[in-house]
Backbone as JSON, one array per atom type, in Angstrom:
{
  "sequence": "XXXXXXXXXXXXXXXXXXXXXXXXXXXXXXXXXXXXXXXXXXXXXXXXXXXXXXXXXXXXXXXXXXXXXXXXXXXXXXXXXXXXXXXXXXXXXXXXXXXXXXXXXXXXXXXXXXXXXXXXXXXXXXXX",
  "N": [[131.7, 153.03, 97.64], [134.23, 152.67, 95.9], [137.05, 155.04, 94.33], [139.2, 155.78, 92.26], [141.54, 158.36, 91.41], [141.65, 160.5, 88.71], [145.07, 161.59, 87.27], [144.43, 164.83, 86.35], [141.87, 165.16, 87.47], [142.78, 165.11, 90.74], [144.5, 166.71, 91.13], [142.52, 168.89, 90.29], [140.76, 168.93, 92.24], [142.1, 169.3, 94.5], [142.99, 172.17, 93.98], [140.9, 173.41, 94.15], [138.89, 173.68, 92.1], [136.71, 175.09, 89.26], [136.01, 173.19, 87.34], [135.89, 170.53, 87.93], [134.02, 168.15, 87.87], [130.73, 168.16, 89.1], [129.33, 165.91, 89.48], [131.6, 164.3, 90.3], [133.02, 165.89, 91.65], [130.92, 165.59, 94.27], [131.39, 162.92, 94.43], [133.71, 162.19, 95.69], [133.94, 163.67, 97.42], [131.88, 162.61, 99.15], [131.81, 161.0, 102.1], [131.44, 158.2, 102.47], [132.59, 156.6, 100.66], [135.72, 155.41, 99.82], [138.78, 157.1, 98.39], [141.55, 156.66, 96.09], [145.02, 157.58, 95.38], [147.06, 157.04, 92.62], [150.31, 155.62, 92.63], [151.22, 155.66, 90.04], [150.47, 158.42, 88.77], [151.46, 159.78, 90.24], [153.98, 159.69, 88.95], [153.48, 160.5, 87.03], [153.2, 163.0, 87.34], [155.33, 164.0, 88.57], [156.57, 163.92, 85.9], [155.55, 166.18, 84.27], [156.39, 168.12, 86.56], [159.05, 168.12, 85.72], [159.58, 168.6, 83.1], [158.48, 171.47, 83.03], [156.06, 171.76, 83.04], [154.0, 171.76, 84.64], [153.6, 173.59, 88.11], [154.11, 173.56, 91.33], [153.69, 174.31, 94.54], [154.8, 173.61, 96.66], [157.51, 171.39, 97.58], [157.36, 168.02, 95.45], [157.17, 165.21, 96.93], [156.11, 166.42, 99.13], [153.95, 167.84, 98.96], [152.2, 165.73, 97.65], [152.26, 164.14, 99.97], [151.1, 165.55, 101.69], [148.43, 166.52, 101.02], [147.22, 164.03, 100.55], [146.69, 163.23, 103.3], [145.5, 165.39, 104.32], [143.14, 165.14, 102.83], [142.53, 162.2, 103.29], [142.88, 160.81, 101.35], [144.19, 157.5, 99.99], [147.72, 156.03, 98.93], [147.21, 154.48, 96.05], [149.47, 151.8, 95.47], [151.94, 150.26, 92.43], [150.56, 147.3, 91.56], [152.14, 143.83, 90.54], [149.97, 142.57, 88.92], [148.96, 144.67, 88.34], [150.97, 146.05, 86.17], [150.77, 143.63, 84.82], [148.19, 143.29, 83.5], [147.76, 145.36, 81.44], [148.79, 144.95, 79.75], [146.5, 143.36, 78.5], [145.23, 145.0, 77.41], [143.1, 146.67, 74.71], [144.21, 149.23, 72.35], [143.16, 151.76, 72.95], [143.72, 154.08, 73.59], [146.71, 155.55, 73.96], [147.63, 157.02, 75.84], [150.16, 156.39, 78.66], [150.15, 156.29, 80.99], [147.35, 156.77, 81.89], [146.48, 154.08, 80.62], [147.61, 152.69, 82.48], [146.17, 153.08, 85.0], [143.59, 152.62, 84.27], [143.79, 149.41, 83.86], [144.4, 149.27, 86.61], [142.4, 149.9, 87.9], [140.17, 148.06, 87.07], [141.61, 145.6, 87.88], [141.34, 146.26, 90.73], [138.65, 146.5, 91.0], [137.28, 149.58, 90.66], [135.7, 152.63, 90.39], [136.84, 155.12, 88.7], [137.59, 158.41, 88.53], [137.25, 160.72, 86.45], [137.42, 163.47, 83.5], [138.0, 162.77, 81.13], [136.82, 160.51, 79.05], [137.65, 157.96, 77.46], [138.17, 156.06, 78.99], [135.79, 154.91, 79.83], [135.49, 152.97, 77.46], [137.68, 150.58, 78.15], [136.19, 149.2, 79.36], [135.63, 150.16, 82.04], [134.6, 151.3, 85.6], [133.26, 155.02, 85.78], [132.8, 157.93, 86.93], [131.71, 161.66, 86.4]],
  "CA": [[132.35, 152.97, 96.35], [136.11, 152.99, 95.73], [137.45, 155.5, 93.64], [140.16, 156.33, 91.65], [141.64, 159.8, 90.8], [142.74, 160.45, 87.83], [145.78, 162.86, 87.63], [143.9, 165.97, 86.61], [141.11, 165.22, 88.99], [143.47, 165.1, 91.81], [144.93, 168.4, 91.03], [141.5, 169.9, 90.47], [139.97, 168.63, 93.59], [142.87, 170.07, 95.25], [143.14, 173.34, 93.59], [139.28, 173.68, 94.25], [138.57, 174.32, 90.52], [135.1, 174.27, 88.95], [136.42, 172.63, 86.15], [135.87, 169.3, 88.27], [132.68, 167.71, 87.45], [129.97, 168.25, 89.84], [129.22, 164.53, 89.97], [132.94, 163.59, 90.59], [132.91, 166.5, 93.36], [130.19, 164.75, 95.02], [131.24, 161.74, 94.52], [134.91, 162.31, 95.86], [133.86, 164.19, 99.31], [131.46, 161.65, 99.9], [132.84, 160.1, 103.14], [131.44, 156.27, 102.22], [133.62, 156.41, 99.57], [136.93, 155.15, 99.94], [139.6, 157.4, 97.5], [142.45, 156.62, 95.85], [145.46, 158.18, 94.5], [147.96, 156.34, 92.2], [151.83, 156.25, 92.17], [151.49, 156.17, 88.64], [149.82, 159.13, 88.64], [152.53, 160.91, 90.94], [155.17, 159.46, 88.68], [152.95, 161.51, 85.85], [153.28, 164.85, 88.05], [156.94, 164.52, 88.34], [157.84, 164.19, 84.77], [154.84, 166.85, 83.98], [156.98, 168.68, 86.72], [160.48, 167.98, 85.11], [159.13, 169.15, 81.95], [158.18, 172.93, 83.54], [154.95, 171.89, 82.29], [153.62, 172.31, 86.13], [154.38, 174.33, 88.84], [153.46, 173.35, 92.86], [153.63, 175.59, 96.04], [155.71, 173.07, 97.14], [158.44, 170.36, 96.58], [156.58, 167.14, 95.01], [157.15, 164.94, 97.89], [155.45, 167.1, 100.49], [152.73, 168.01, 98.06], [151.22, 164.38, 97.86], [151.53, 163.85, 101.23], [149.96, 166.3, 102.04], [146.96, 166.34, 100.21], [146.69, 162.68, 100.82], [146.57, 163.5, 104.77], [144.37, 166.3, 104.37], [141.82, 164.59, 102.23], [142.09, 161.34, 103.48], [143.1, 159.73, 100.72], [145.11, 156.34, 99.9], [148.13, 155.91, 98.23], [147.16, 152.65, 95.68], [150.98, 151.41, 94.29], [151.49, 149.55, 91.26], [151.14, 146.28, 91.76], [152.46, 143.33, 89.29], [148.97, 142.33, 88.43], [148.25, 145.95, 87.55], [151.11, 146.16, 85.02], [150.44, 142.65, 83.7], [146.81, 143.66, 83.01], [148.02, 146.2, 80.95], [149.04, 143.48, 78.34], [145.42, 142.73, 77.84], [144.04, 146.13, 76.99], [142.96, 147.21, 73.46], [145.08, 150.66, 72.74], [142.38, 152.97, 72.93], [144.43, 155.23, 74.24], [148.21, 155.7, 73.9], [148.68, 157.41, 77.68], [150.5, 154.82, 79.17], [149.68, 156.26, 82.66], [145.89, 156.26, 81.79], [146.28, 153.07, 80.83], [148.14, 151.66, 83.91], [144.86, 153.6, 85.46], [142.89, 151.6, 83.7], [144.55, 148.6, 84.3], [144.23, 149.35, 87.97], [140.56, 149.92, 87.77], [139.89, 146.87, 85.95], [141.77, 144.8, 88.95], [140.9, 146.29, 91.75], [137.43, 147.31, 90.91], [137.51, 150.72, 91.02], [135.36, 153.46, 90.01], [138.01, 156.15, 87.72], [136.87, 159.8, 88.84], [137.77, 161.56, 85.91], [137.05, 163.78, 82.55], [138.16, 161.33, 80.03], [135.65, 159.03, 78.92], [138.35, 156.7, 76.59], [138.13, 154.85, 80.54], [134.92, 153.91, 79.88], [136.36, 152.06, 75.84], [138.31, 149.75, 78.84], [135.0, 148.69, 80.53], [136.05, 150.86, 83.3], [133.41, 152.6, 85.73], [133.4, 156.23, 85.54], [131.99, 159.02, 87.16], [132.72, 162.33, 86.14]],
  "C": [[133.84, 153.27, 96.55], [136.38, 153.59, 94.41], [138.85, 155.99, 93.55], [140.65, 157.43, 90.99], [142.32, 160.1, 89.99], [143.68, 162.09, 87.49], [145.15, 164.39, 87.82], [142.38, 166.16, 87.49], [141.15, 165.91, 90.1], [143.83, 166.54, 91.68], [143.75, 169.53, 91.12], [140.87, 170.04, 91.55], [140.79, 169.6, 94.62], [142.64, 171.25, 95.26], [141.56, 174.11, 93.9], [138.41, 173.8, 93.17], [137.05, 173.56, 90.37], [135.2, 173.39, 88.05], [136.3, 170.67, 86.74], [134.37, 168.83, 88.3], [131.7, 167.82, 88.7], [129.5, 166.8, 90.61], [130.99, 163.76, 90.98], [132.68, 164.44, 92.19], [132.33, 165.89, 94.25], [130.28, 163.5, 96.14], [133.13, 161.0, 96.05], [134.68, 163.05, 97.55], [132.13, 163.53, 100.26], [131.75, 160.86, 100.68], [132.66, 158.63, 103.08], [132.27, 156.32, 101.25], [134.86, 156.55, 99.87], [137.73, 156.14, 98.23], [141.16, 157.21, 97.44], [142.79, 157.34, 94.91], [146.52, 157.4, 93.84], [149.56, 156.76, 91.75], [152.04, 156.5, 90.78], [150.96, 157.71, 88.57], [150.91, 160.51, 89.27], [153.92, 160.59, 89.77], [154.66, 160.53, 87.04], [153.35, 162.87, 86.13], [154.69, 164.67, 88.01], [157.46, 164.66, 87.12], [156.58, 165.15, 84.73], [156.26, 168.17, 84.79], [158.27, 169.23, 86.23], [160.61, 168.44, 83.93], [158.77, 170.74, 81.58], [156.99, 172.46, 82.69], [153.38, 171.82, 83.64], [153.95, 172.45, 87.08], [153.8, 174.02, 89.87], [154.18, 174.17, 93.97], [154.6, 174.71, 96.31], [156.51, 171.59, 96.62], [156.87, 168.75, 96.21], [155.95, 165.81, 95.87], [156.09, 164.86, 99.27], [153.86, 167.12, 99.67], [151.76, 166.91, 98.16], [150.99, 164.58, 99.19], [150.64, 164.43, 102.05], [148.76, 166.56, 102.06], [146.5, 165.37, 100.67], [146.15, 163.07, 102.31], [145.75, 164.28, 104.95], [143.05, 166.23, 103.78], [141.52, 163.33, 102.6], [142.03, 160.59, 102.58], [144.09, 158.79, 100.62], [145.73, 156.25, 98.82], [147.84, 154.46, 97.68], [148.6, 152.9, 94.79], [150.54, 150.57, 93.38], [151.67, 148.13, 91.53], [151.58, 144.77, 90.31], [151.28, 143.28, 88.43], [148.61, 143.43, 87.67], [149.07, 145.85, 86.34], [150.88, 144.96, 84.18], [148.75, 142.59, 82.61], [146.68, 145.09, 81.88], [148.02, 145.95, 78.95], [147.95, 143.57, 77.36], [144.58, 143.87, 77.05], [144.59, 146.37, 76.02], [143.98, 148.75, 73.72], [143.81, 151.58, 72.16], [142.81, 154.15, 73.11], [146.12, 155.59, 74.34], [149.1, 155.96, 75.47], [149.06, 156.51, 78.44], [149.97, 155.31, 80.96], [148.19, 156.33, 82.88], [145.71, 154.81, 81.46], [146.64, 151.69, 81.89], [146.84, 152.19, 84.72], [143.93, 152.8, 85.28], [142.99, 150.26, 83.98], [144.17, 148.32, 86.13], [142.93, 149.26, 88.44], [139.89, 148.69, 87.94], [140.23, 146.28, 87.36], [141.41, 145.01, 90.23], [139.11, 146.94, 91.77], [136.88, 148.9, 91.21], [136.6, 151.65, 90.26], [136.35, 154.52, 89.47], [137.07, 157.2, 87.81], [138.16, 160.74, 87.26], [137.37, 161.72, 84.08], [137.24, 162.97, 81.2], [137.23, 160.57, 79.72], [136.5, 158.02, 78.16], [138.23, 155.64, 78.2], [136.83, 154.06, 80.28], [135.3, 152.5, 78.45], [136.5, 150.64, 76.59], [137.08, 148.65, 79.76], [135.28, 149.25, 82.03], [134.65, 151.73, 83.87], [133.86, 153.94, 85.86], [132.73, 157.48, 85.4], [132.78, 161.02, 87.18], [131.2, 163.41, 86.38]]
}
């Protein structure tokens, strides 16, 4: 399965928190499973950061890469298709970076690891 992490996921997975679904946990340090993390998703953490509305051990930069390298996960970028697929979706949801998520899902077939259910609204899969 290929999954997708959605911002607070990623942070929880990291942080170790129980607050991350038992299924997602699972599903996320399951080694057949390919994971991804999305630049949208880092471009969420920086203004979240820029905002003092979260704080990281270290600069923002290092932080991803890090994680990524230590979990073995893949940065997925945005590609055109993703934001043109963006177009097509109902507004279920206003978060524009859940919905470039979505969006991303949708094109690359992707399982969306995360508490939200408006992902499923999108026809998105979604294990949480």
């Amino acid at each position: 399965m290929r999954l997708l992490l959605d911002t607070h996921a990623f942070l929880w997975w990291v942080e170790g928190s129980p607050t991350l679904g038992r299924r997602a946990r699972a599903a996320v340090s399951d080694a057949e499973n390919e994971v991804l993390f999305s630049i949208a998703s880092c471009w969420e953490l920086a203004i979240e950061l820029g905002l003092g509305k979260l704080r990281l051990i270290r600069p923002l930069d290092r932080f991803i890469s890090d994680q990524l390298r230590l979990n073995g996960f893949s940065l997925l970028d945005v590609e055109l298709e993703h934001v043109v697929r963006v177009v097509d979706l109902p507004f279920h949801h206003r978060d524009p970076f859940d919905r470039l998520l979505a969006a991303q899902a949708l094109e690359e077939d992707l399982t969306v690891v995360s508490a939200d259910r408006v992902f499923r609204k999108y026809g998105v899969a979604l294990v949480w």
